[in-house]
C-alpha positions in Angstrom: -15.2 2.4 21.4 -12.5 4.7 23.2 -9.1 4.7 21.6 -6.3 2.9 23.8 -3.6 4.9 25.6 -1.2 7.0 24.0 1.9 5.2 22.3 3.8 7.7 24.0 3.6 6.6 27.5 5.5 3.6 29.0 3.9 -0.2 28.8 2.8 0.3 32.5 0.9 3.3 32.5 -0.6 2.4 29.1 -2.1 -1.0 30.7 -2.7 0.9 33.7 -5.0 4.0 32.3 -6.4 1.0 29.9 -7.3 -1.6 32.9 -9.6 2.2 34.9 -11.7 2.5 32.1 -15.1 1.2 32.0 -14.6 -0.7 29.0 -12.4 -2.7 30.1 -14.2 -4.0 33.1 -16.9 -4.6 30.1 -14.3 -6.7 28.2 -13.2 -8.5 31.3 -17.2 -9.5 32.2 -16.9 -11.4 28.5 -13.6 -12.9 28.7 -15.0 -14.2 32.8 -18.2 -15.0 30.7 -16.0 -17.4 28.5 -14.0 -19.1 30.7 -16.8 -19.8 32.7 -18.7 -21.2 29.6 -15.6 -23.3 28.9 -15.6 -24.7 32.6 -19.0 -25.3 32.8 -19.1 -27.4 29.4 -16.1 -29.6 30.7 -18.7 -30.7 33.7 -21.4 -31.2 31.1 -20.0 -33.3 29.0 -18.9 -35.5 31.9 -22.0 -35.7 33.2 -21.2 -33.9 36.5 -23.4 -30.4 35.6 -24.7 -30.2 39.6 -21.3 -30.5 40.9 -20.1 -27.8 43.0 -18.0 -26.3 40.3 -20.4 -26.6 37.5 -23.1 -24.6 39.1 -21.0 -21.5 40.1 -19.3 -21.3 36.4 -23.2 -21.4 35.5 -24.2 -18.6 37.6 -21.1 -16.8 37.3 -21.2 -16.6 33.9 -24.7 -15.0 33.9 -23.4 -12.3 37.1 -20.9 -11.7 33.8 -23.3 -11.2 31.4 -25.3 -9.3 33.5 -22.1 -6.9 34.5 -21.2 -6.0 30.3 -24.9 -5.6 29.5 -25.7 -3.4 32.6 -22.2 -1.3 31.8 -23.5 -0.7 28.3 -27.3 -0.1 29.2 -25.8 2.3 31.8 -23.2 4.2 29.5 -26.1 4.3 27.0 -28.4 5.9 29.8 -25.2 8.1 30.8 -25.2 9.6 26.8 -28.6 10.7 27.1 -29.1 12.3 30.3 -25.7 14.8 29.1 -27.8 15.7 26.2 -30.8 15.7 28.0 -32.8 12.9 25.4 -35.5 10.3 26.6 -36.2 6.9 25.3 -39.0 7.4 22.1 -41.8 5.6 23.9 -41.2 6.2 27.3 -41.0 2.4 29.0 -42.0 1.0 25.9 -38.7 1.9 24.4 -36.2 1.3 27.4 -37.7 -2.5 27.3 -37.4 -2.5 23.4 -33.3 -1.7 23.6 -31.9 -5.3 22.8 -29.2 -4.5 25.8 -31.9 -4.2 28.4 -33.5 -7.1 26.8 -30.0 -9.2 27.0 -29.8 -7.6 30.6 -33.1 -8.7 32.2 -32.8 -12.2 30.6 -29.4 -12.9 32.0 -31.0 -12.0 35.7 -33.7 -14.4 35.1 -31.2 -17.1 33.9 -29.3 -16.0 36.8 -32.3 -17.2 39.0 -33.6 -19.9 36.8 -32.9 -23.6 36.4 -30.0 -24.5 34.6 -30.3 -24.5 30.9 -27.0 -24.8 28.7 -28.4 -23.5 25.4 -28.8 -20.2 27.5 -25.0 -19.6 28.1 -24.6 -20.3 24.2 -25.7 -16.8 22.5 -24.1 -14.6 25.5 -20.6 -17.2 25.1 -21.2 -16.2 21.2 -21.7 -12.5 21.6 -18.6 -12.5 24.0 -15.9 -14.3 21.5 -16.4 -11.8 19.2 -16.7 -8.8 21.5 -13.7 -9.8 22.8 -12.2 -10.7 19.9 -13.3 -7.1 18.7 -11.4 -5.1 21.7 -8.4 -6.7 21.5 -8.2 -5.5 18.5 -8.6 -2.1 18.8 -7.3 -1.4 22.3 -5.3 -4.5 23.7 -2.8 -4.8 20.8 -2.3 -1.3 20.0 -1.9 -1.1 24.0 0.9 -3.7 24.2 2.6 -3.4 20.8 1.5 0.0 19.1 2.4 1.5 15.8 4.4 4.0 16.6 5.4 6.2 12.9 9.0 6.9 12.0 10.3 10.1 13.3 9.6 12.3 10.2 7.3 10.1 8.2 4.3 12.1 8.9 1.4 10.9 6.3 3.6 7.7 6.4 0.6 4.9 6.6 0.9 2.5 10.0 1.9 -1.1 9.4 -0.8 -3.5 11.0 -0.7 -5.9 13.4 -0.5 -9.3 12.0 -2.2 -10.8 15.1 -4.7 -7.9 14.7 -5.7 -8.5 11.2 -5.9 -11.7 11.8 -9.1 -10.7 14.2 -10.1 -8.5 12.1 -10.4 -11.1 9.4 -11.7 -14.0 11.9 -14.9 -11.2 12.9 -15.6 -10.0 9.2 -15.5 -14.2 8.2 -17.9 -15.4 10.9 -19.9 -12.5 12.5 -23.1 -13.0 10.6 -22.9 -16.9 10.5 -22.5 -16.7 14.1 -25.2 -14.4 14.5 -27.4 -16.6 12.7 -26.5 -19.5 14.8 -27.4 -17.7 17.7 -30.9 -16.8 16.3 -31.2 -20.4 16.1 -30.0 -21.0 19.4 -32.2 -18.9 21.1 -35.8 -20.4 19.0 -34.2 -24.3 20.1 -33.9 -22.9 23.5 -37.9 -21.8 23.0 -38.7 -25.3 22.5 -37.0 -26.5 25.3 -38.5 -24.8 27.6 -42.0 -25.5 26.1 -41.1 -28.9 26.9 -39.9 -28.5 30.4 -43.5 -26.6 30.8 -45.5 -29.6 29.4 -43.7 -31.7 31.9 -44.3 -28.9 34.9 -40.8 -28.6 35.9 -40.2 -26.1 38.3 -40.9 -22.6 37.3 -41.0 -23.7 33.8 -44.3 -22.1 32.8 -43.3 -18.2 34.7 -39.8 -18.7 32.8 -41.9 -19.8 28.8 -44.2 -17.2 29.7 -40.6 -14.2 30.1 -38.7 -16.3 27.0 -41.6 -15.8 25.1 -41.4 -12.2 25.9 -38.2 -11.8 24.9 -38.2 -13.7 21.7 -40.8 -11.8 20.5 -39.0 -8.5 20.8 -36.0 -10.5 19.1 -37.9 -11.1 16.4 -38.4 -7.8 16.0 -35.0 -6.1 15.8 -33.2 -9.3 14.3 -32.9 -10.0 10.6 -31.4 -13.0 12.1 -34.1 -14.4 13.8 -36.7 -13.2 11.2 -34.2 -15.6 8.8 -34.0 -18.5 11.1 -37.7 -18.6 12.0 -38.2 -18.1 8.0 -36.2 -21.6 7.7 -37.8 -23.5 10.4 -41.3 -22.8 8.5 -40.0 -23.7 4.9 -38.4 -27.0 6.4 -41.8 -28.0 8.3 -44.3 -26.9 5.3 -41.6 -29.3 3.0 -42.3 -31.9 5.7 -46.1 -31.8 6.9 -46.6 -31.2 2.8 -45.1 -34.5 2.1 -47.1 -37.2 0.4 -48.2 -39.2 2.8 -48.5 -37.0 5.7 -51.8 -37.4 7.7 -54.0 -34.3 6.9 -54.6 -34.0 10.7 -50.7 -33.1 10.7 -51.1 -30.7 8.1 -54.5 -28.8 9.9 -52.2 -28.5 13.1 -49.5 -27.2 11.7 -51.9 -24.5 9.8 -53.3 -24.0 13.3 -49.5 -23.4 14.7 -49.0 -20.6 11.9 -52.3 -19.1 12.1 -51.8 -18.8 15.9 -48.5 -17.3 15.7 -49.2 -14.6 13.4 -52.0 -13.8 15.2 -50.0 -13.6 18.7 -47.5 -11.4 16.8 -50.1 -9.0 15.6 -51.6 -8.6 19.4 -48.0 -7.8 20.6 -46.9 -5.5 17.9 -45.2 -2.6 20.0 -45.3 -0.1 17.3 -49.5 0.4 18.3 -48.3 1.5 21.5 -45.3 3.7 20.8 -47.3 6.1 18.5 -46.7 3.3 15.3 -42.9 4.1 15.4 -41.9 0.3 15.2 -38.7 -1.1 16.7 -35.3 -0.5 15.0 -34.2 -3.8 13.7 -31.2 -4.6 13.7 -28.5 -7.3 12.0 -27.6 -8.6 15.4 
């Protein structure tokens, strides 16, 4: 992340060489993504998520999403060509970066029916990526520590509100990130619903979910954890005494055929056996 403006210069030209940079247009896209979120909750829980208002904040918020994922995927594209590197994999690898992934999926949300557990994980990757530059370049934009004449070495005072952040990120980043792991595998099964009732485009958009969970699974520890829970709290259930052994010989049927699906669409046999990077997020 680029450090904010020099101390130096007055409040105005320190917001105004901070408000050109291509990070903050990123940070806005989250904070629009937010207050989008916000607005569009306020219509769902009062029943009114059709109304006129409702669904632009919906597809607002994924024209948002789709703006901060696209400036990253494009800065990230911008790194490589000045040092002349490709993707490992060729296409393979541009669809395996989790910000193309994020990118393409809030384009088909954009286009989709209206789901609210898909605005959940973007709203939850934007608190905290606002949170995150606010930190480092709003407040020391606004209010920054400037050193003592002569106290060179002198350690900078913090920012109360700043630390504050800081200690609001570190508390809740991976329990958030867990949350949205969930998130995103409920989402799965709502969708696999809306397909066995043949809602509109329901089986094209399983089919791309699907898609992208599977590369989620991947990279996440997160969603390797929360998958890893959901099949400890069904074995304790369909193992129960008393369950009918048909329930048991589907469920077995469930696991089989998942580990099986994940084997066929391992990406590491077509990327020269170089698997994905996971990652914590």
């Amino acid at each position: 992340m680029a450090p904010p403006p020099s101390a130096n210069l007055p409040l105005s030209e320190r917001l105004m060489a901070l408000a050109q940079t291509l990070q903050f247009a990123w940070f806005s896209g989250h904070l629009v993504l937010i207050l989008c979120i916000f607005r569009y909750l306020l219509s769902f829980i009062t029943f009114n998520y059709y109304s006129g208002w409702a669904r632009f904040t919906y597809r607002l918020s994924f024209i948002s999403a789709a703006l901060t994922y696209g400036i990253v995927v494009y800065k990230t594209w911008r790194a490589r060509q000045k040092v002349g590197a490709k993707y490992p994999g060729g296409i393979v690898g541009v669809l395996s970066d989790e910000n193309v992934q994020y990118l393409a999926l809030a384009l088909v949300w954009l286009m989709a029916p209206q789901y609210l557990f898909a605005l959940l994980p973007y709203g939850i990757y934007s608190v905290f990526h606002v949170a995150t530059y606010t930190r480092s370049n709003v407040i020391p934009t606004v209010q920054p520590n400037r050193a003592p004449a002569g106290a060179a070495g002198t350690k900078q005072q913090g920012n109360a509100i700043a630390d504050s952040i800081g200690a609001f990120v570190k508390s809740y980043y991976d329990r958030s990130m867990t949350g949205v792991a969930a998130l995103e595998i409920l989402l799965w099964a709502r969708i696999v619903l809306s397909a066995i009732l043949f809602q509109s485009r329901s089986w094209v958009l399983l089919a791309l979910y699907t898609a992208f969970l599977r590369a989620r699974f991947s990279q996440s520890s997160h969603v390797q954890g929360a998958f890893k829970i959901l099949e400890i709290r069904v074995d304790s259930l369909v193992g129960a005494q008393g369950t009918p052994p048909a329930a048991q010989s589907i469920w077995e049927g469930v696991k089989g055929g998942t580990r099986q699906f994940y084997a066929m669409t391992d990406l590491s046999q077509y990327t020269g056996g170089s698997g994905v990077p996971k990652k914590s997020s």
